[in-house]
Structures are given as structure tokens and as C-alpha cells.
C-alpha positions, -999 to 999 in steps of 0.1 A, spaced: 134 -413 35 117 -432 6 128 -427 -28 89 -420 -34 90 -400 -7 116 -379 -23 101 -378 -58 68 -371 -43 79 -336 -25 70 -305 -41 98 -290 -63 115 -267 -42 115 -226 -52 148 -228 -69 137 -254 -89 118 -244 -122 106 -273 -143 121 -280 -176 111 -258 -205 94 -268 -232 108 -277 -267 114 -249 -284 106 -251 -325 135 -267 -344 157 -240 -369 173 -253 -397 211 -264 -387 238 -239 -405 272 -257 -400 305 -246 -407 323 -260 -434 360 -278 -425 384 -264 -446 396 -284 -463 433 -284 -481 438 -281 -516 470 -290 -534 475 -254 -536 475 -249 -497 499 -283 -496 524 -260 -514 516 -234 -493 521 -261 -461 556 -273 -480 570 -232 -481 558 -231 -442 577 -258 -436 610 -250 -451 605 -210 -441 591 -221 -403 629 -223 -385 639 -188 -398 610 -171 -392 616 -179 -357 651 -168 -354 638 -136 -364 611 -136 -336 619 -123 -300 596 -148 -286 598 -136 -254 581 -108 -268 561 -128 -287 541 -138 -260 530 -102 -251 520 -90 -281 485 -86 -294 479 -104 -321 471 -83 -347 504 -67 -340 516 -104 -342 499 -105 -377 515 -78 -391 551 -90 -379 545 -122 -392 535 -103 -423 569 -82 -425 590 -114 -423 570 -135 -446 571 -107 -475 613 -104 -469 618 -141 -473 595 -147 -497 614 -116 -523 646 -129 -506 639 -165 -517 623 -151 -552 593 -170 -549 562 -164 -564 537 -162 -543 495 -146 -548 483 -119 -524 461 -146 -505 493 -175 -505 512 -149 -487 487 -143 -464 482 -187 -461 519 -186 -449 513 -157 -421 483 -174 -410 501 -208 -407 533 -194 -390 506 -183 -367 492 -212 -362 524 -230 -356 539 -208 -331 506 -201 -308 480 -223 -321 480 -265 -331 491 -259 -365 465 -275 -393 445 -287 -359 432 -248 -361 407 -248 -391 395 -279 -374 391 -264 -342 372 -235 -359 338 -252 -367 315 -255 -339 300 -286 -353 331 -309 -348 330 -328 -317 357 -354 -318 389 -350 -337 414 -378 -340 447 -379 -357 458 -415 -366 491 -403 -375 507 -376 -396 488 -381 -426 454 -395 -413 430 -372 -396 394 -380 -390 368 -358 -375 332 -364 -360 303 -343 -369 268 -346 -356 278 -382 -345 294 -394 -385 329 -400 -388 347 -383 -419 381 -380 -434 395 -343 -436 430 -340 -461 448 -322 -432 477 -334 -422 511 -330 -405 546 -328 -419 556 -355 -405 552 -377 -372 578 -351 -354 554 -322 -362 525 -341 -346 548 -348 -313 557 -313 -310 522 -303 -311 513 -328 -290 539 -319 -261 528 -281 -266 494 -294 -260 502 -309 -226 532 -286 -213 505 -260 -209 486 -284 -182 519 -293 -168 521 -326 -179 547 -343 -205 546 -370 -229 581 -390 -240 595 -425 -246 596 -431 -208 559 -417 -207 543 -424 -240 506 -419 -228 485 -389 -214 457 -373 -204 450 -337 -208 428 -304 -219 428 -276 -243 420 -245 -229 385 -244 -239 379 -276 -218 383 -301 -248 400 -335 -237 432 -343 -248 441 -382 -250 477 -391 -270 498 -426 -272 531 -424 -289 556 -447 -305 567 -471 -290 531 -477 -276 518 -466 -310 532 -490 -337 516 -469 -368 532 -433 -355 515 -412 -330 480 -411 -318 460 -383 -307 423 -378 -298 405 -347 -289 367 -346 -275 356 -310 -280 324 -297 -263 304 -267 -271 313 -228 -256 276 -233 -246 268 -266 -224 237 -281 -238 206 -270 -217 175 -295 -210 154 -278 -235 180 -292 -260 178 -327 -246 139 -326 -254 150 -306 -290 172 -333 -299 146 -365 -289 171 -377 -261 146 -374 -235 107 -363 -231 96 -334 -209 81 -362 -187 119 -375 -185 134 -347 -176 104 -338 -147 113 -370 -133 150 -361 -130 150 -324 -121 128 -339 -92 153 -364 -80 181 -345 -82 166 -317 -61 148 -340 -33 186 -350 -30 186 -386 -50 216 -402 -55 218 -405 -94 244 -425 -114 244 -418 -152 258 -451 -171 269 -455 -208 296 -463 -233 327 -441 -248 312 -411 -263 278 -416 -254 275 -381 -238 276 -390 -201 291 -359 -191 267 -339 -211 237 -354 -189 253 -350 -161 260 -313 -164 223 -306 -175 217 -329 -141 235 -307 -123 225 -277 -132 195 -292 -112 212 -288 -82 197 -253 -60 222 -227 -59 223 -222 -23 242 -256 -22 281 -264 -19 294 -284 -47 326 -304 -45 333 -322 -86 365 -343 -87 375 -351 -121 402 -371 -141 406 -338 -166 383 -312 -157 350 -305 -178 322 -304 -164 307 -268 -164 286 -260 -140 264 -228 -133 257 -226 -92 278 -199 -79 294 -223 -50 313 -248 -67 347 -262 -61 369 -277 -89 392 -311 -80 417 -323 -105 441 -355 -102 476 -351 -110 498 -375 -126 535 -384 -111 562 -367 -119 594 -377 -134 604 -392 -97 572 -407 -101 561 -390 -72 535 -365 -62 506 -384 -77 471 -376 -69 441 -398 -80 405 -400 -80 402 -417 -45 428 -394 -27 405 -365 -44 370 -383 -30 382 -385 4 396 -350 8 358 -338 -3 348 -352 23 368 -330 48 356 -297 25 318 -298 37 301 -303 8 265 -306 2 268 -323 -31 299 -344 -45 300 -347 -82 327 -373 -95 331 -369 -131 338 -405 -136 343 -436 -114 365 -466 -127 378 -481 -96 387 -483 -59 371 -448 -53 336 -460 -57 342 -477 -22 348 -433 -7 320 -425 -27 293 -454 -17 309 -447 23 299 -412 17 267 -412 0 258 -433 29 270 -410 56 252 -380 52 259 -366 13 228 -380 -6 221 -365 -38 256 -371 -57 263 -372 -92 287 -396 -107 290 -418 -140 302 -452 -152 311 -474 -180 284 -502 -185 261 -514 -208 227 -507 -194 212 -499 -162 210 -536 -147 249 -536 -159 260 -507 -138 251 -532 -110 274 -553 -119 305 -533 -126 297 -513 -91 302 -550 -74 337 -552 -94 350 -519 -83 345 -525 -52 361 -557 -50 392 -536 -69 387 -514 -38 412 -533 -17 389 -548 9 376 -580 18 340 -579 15 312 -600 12 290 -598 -18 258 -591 -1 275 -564 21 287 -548 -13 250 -550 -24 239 -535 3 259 -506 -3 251 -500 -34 212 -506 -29 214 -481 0 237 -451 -17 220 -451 -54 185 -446 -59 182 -439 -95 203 -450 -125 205 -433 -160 215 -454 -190 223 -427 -221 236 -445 -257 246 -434 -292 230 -453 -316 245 -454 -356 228 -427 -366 251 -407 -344 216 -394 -321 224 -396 -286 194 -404 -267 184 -416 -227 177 -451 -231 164 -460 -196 159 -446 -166 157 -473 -136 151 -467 -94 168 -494 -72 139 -507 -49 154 -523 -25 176 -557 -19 168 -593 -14 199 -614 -3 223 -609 -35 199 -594 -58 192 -554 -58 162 -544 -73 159 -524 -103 127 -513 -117 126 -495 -148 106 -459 -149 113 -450 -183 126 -471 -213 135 -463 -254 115 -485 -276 133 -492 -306 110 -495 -339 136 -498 -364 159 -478 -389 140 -455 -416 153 -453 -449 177 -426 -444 189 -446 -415 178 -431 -389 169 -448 -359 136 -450 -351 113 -455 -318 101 -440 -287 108 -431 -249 76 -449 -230 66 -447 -194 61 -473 -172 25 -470 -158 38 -497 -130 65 -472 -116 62 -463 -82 77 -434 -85 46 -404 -70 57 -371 -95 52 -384 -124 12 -398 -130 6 -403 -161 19 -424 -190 36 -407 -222 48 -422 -253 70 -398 -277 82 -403 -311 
């Protein structure tokens, strides 16, 4: 069946169009606390009162309590050291210390203010004394910091212990995930020259909806018609993009395209896509163990899919030989996959599809690799952070067809850059293509 053909079908019953901007309310952030040289003295008494506060924990029993029970403990012990130790100490210091012992023993210790505010989305600790956060796409400097590069190691190998994974001088690199579905990346010394490294990409309690794609200007309602349509007719999409570019935010709000009577397999590197169908299964690699044994990776994850009857297979990310399983079974009988890759535009992805799949092992030709491709995809999404920190689609192409080594790419939808105002915002529009074949879309929009 025609990609046309596909667009052109009526949207199914389970398939409601995409709602309408809703008015823009004024943003309310939280504030980062920041710390003051009082709190540094505060953070100096943690540090030499931390060790026997624990040795007068039961942690074992710890663990079960509640934690304002916890509180309270902490509370008890703090007050007896603090008249044992004569120090003088405020009503609110006191309770600074509590709150930090908290922190330390079931929490990320001065991560945990951070982690607090909704609006940060990246946080990324250059070492013990340098912590940067991103919020609403700007970086800025927060003053807190860890005792020392130990402290930050210790966090960091709480942080990954609880996902069964480790981090040490034979292992100085990992992947992993906070509870709330954050990712977790961290390089230590001796990998990491200037002390250890550790980056955290947060994402909202709520995934963002399409209505907030349209709020924020990353797409038009014309946009997001087109690709609500492809994604139920069963059209193989692939979302492209850069590092932070928000990728896997598009391609959760493309999935939640997907009709709920539909089995979903996603296979992912860390888990965190968050999706809404009742009938989804959740894959997960696994690193080797200290044997370096018992791995499990992307492509070992793709093929077993296969065998799990899946209507749709969502692959959080594809960065090498797996994209030859995934092309095989896209052309086998499971259209309508989701996936995304690292490239520059649309007409790029092309290009580093043909180099995974020379990575993939086999010998083949490059017009048999085109092929492939120009058979399994039908549409490709480009998405891009510009400096203003908006996140925006920036083109949305079909692939046409193939002639010899070439695979055609027509563009539907493109972002017409105007220039920067003076507040430095980026300015310009999404435009439709009148040319595009596409048959559920008919008319031509331009958007500011």
C-alpha cells in the first residue's frame, strides 16, 4: 500500500485529532535553591557529624521506616550531638542538618534541591565543585557542590547499585536511571582527567501531550494531523535529531498515536519512554557483568520482539548493527514502527542508516541497503534545539521511492528561519509544501 494511500484513509475510531492550542498561562518556576555561606557551614557540620550519625542508625531498620518517623530520629540524634559537641546552632540550622543527613542516607545529597524544581531538565556535575543545570533550554551555574570527589562517587555508585549496575576503576563508565525515569550517564577518573563526571536528563512526571507541541511553536496543528495520520495508517516513522533535541519527547507523543487495541513491544538502552496504551511491553539491555558475561544489547532485544507478536516495535534509539533486525522486520510484516537516530536533518538520516548497516556485519551492496531503507521508512521527522533553548520540528520528509543509489526524499513540511529578535529569540515559521503528495493534508499553512 501507498504511503498516500495510507495518509489518505480515514482516521480510524480510536484516533481523535490533535487538540487545539490551548491559551498560554504565565510560567511559575521554582526557584533552585541556592547555598549560602551559611548552609556551607551547615554542609561542613554534615560532613564531620555524617559517620556518627550513622553508627547510631539501625539501617536495616532504616529502610522500613516512614519517613516522618525517619525525620524525627534524625532530629533526636542531631539535637544530642549538636549539645554534645556545644555548638551553636539556630532552630532552622538544626533542622538544615536533619534534612541533609536525610538527604545523604536516602536521597543524592545536594542533588535533592536540584531535583526538586520541575523546571530543571538536565543536571550535570563537572566535578565536586562545579554543578551546572539546564532550565527552559539555558545553561546556569548553581553554588552546590560536593565535599569532595569521593562524596560524588559514592553518590554516583548509590545511583546505579539500585539498577544493578556498578561503576569502578575497571568500569569507569555507565549508563543508568533514577527512579522517576531520569537518565543517568557518569565517567570517572581515570577516564575523567578533571574528577568525576555525572549527567542527568530529567523528564517531566507528566509526558508532554501534542497540545503542548502546538503550545510551545514546535509544530502546527496541520503538523501534527499529518503525523497522527501516519502513525495510525501504520507508517513507518523515524524521528532524527541531535543530543538533547527532544527525540524521545516526539516520539512518546507519536506514540501515544498508536490505537490501544495494539501490542507494543519498546526496546530501549535505559528505559523512558512512557507510554499510555494498556498493552505494552518494556525491553531493557543489560550490561556484562564482572565475568563480562551475561550481556544483552539492542539487537539481541530487536530480534527477540520479533518472537513476542508484536503489532508495533518501538526502539528507543538505534546506533548500530540493530538497524539491519529492525529494517528485516519492518519489511516482514511490522509496518508502523517507531524508532530514532542521531543525524543532522532528514536527508542525513539516509546516510547514517547506510552506515549502520554496513556496521551490521554483512556484506551488502549499496543499492540493496537502499532498498531497504526506501521500502521499511516512509516518513522521517527531523526535531532541533536552536540557542534560544526552543525545541521545535524542523522538517518533516516522505521517502518516495528509489532510483538506483538515490532514495527519494520529499519534504512535506519545513521551519523557515527569519532570524533572531532582539531578545534572542529565534524567529520564523513551519510552511507546508503545496507540492506534497501526501492526500490528508490539502491545504497550505504558514505559522509564526
Amino acid at each position: 500500500m501507498s504511503l498516500a494511500h495510507r495518509l489518505g484513509q480515514k482516521r480510524g475510531p480510536n484516533q481523535p485529532a490533535p487538540e487545539s492550542p490551548a491559551a498560554s498561562a504565565p510560567v511559575v518556576e521554582a526557584a533552585v535553591p541556592a547555598i549560602s555561606s551559611v548552609s556551607r557551614e551547615v554542609a561542613g557540620i554534615v560532613a564531620r557529624m555524617h559517620s556518627r550519625i550513622i553508627d547510631r542508625l539501625d539501617l536495616a531498620a532504616v529502610a522500613q521506616m516512614p519517613p516522618a518517623e525517619l525525620r524525627q530520629r534524625l532530629r533526636a540524634i542531631v539535637d544530642q550531638l549538636v549539645v554534645a559537641d556545644k555548638i551553636a546552632l539556630s532552630e532552622g540550622e538544626r533542622e538544615a542538618v536533619a534534612t541533609s543527613v536525610i538527604d545523604e542516607i536516602l536521597g543524592l545529597g545536594p542533588l535533592e534541591p536540584i531535583l526538586k524544581d520541575p523546571g530543571v531538565s538536565d543536571i550535570l556535575v563537572n566535578g565536586a565543585d562545579t554543578i551546572f543545570i539546564e532550565k527552559r533550554g539555558k545553561l546556569q551555574k548553581v553554588e552546590a557542590r560536593f565535599r569532595n570527589d569521593q562524596h560524588l562517587i559514592h553518590t554516583i555508585q548509590r545511583i546505579v547499585a539500585r539498577v544493578g549496575r556498578r561503576i569502578d576503576e575497571s568500569s569507569p563508565m555507565v549508563d543508568a536511571r533514577l527512579t522517576d525515569g531520569s537518565r543517568v550517564n557518569a565517567v570517572i577518573p581515570p577516564l575523567a582527567l578533571d574528577g568525576p563526571a555525572l549527567s542527568i536528563r530529567r523528564f517531566s512526571a507528566k509526558p508532554l501531550q501534542a497540545q503542548d507541541l502546538l503550545k510551545n511553536g514546535a509544530a502546527t496543528p496541520a503538523m501534527l494531523d499529518y503525523l497522527s495520520t501516519a502513525v495510525a495508517q501504520r507508517c513507518t516513522v523515524l524521528i532524527t535529531g541531535g543530543t538533547g533535541a527532544g527525540k524521545t519527547t516526539l516520539l512518546n507523543v507519536l506514540s501515544s498515536f498508536i490505537p490501544p487495541d495494539e501490542r507494543i513491544i519498546t526496546v530501549e538502552d535505559s528505559a523512558e519512554l512512557r507510554l499510555v496504551q494498556p498493552h505494552v511491553v518494556r525491553l531493557e539491555t543489560r550490561p556484562p557483568n564482572l565475568e563480562g558475561k551475561g550481556e544483552v544489547s539492542i539487537r539481541d532485544l530487536v530480534r527477540n520482539a520479533l518472537r513476542m507478536r508484536p503489532d508495533r516495535i518501538v526502539v528507543g534509539e538505534v546506533r548500530g548493527g540493530e538497524v539491519l533486525d529492525m529494517l528485516q522486520a519492518m519489511n516482514t510484516g511490522h509496518e508502523g514502527s517507531l524508532s530514532t537516530i542521531h543525524a543532522n536533518s532528514t536527508r542525513d538520516a539516509l546516510g547514517r542508516l547506510t552506515t549502520m548497516l554496513g556496521m551490521a556485519g554483512t556484506q551488502l551492496a549499496e543499492d540493496t541497503m537502499k532498498t531497504m531503507i526506501a521500502r521499511a521508512i516512509h516518513i522521517i521527522v527531523h526535531v532541533a534545539r536552536f540557542k534560544d533553548g526552543q525545541r521545535r520540528i524542523t522538517g518533516i520528509s516522505e521517502i518516495t521511492g528509489q532510483m538506483g543509489a538515490t532514495v527519494n526524499l520529499h519534504d512535506v513540511f519545513v521551519f523557515e528561519r527569519r532570524g533572531v529578535s532582539e531578545k534572542g529569540t529565534v524567529l520564523g515559521s513551519h510552511k507546508y509544501l503545496a507540492r506534497s503528495t501526501m492526500v490528508g493534508v490539502a491545504h497550505s499553512e504558514e505559522s509564526a
